[in-house]
C-alpha positions in Angstrom: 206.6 181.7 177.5 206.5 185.6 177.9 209.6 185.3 179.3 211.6 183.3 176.4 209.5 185.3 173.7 210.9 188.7 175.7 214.4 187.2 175.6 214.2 186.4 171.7 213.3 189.7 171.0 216.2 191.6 172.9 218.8 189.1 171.2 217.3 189.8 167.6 217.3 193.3 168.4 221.2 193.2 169.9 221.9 191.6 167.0 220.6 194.0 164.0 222.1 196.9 166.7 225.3 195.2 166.0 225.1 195.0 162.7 224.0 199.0 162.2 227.2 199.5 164.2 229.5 197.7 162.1 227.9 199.3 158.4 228.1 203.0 160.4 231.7 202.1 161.3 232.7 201.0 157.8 231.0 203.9 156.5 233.1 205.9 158.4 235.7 203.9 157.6 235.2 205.0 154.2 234.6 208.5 154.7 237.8 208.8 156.5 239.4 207.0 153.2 237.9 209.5 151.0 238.9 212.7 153.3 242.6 211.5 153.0 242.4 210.8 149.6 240.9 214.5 148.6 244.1 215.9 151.4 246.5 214.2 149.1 244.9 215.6 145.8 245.0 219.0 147.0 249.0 218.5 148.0 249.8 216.7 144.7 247.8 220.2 142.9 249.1 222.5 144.8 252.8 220.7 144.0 251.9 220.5 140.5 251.2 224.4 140.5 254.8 224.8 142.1 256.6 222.7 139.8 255.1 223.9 136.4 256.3 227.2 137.3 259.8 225.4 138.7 259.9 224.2 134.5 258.7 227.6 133.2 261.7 229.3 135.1 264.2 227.0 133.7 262.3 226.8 130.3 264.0 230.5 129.7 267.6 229.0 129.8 267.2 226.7 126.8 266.3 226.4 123.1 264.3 224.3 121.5 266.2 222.8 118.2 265.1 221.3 115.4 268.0 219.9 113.1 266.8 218.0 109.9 269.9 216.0 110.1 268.6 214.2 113.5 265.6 212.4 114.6 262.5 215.0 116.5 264.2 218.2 118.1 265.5 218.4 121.5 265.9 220.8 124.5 269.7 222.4 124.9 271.3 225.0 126.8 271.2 228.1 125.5 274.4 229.0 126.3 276.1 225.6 125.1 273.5 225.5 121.7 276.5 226.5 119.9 278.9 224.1 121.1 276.8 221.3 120.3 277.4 219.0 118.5 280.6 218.4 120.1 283.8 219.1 118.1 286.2 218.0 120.7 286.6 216.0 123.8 283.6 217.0 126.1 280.0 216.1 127.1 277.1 217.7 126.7 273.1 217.0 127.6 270.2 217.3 126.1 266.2 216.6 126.8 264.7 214.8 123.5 260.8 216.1 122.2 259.9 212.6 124.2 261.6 214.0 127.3 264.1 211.3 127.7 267.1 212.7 128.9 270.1 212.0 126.6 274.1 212.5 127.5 276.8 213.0 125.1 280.1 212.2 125.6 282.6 213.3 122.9 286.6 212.2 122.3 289.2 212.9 120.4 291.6 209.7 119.1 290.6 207.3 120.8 287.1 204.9 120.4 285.3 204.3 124.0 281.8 202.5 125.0 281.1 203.9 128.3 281.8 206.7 130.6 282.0 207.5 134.6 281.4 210.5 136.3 284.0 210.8 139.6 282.8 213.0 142.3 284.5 213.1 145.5 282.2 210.8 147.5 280.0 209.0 144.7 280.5 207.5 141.5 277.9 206.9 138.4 278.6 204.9 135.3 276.9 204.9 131.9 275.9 201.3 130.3 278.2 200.1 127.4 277.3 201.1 124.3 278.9 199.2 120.9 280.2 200.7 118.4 277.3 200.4 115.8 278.0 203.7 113.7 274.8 205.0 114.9 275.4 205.6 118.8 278.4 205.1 118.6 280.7 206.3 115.9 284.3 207.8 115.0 284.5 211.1 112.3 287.5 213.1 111.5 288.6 211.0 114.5 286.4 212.6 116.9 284.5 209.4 118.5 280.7 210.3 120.0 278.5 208.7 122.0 274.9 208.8 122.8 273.9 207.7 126.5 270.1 207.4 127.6 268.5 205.1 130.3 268.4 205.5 134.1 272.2 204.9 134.1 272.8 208.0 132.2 270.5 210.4 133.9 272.7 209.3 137.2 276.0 210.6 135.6 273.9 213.7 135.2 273.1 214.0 138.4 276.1 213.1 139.9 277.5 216.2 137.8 274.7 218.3 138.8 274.7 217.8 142.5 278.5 218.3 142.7 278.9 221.1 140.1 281.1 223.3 142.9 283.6 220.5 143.1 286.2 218.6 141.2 284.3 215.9 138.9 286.1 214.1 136.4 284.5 211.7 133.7 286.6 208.3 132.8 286.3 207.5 128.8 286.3 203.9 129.3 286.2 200.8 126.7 288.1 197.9 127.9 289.2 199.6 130.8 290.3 203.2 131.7 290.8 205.3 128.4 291.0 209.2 129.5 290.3 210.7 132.6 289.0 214.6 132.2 287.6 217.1 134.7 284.4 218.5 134.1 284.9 222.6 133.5 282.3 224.5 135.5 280.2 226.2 132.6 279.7 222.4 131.3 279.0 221.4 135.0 276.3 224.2 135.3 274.5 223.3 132.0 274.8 219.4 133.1 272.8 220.6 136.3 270.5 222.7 134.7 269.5 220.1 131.9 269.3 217.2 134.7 266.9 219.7 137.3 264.6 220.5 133.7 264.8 217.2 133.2 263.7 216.3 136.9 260.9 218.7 137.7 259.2 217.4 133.9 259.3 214.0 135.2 258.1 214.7 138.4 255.6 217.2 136.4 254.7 213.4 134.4 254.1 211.8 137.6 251.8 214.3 139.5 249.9 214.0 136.2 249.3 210.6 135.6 249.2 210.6 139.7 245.9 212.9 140.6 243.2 211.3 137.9 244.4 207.7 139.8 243.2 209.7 142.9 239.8 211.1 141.7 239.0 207.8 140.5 239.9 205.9 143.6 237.7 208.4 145.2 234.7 207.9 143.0 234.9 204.2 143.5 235.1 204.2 147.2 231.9 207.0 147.0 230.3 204.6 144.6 230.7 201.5 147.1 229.7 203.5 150.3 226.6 205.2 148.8 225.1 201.4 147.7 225.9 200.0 150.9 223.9 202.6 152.8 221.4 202.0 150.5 221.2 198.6 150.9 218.3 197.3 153.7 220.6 195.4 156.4 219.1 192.6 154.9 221.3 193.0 151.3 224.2 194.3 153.2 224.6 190.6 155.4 
């Protein structure tokens, strides 16, 4: 009987040593969580930091302008705010007070819906847009278009990450309409609207992205403090 009792008493005790293993692993587990959590906060900070003063640099190159005539103001070149709006063939780019990113494409004679943006090894192409007289509309037979939407800010960057070479944007409607190369000062205020565009967004991101963070962190903290509070009992 000594013997058996002896025996039942090294099992039970194997067994709660197992279990203090396993909640000291996952606490570990947990701590380890929280550790890699707090590296990444400090990286998405310290990117933050970088890229606020990325926009405050490029912030110097542009106005802010706020026309009666149009819905909220807008970001624009500084060096192009006089050549907006367009009075010929052209395009232009703006950022709006919501920070979408807005393309402009401008031509004379002849109505169009869409346009494409030809660089020497890639191609980006705006969504149709109808001729409502809002987005779309013809004066003193100059027709102008508004593009926004992911589709537009991939024209600009096609634009902007081939501004030292030969792009040329197709006015299309049915089919082709005008083909026109893109002149470098235009290039240069495509890529520096689409980079101020970029480093806000990814500005938006980091933001919304390091309070997710902290509050993943507090919850793990929260669920590892009660289960080494728990008696091993609570914590089966």
């Amino acid at each position: 009987m000594a013997t058996i009792a002896l025996l039942m008493l090294t099992g039970c005790g194997g067994k709660k040593n197992d279990r203090e293993d396993r909640e000291a692993a996952y606490a570990g587990m947990l701590t380890d969580s929280i550790a890699k959590i707090e590296r990444e906060i400090d990286s998405c900070e310290n990117r933050l930091k970088e890229v606020h003063d990325q926009i405050g640099v490029w912030l110097r190159d542009f106005t802010n302008v706020s026309n009666p005539r149009e819905a909220g103001s807008y970001l624009i070149y500084t060096s192009f705010k006089d050549k907006y709006p367009l009075k010929t063939t052209g395009i232009a780019s703006r950022i709006n007070s919501n920070g979408q990113f807005e393309l402009i494409a401008a031509l004379k004679n002849t109505p169009f819906t869409r346009i494409a943006a030809i660089a020497p090894s890639e191609t980006a192409e705006t969504l149709d847009v109808p001729r409502d007289q809002a987005l779309n509309y013809t004066a003193d037979g100059l027709t102008t278009v508004l593009f926004t939407g992911k589709e537009a800010v991939e024209v600009g960057r096609v634009i902007a990450d081939n501004q030292l070479n030969h792009v040329t944007i197709n006015y299309l409607n049915s089919g082709p309409v005008l083909g026109w190369v893109v002149p470098n000062e235009t290039a240069k205020m495509m890529m520096a609207t689409y980079i101020l565009y970029r480093d806000q967004q990814e500005a938006a991101r980091l933001e919304q992205r390091i309070p997710m963070l902290h509050e993943k962190i507090n919850l793990l903290r929260a669920h590892r403090d009660r289960r080494t509070s728990e008696t091993p009992e609570q914590s089966q």
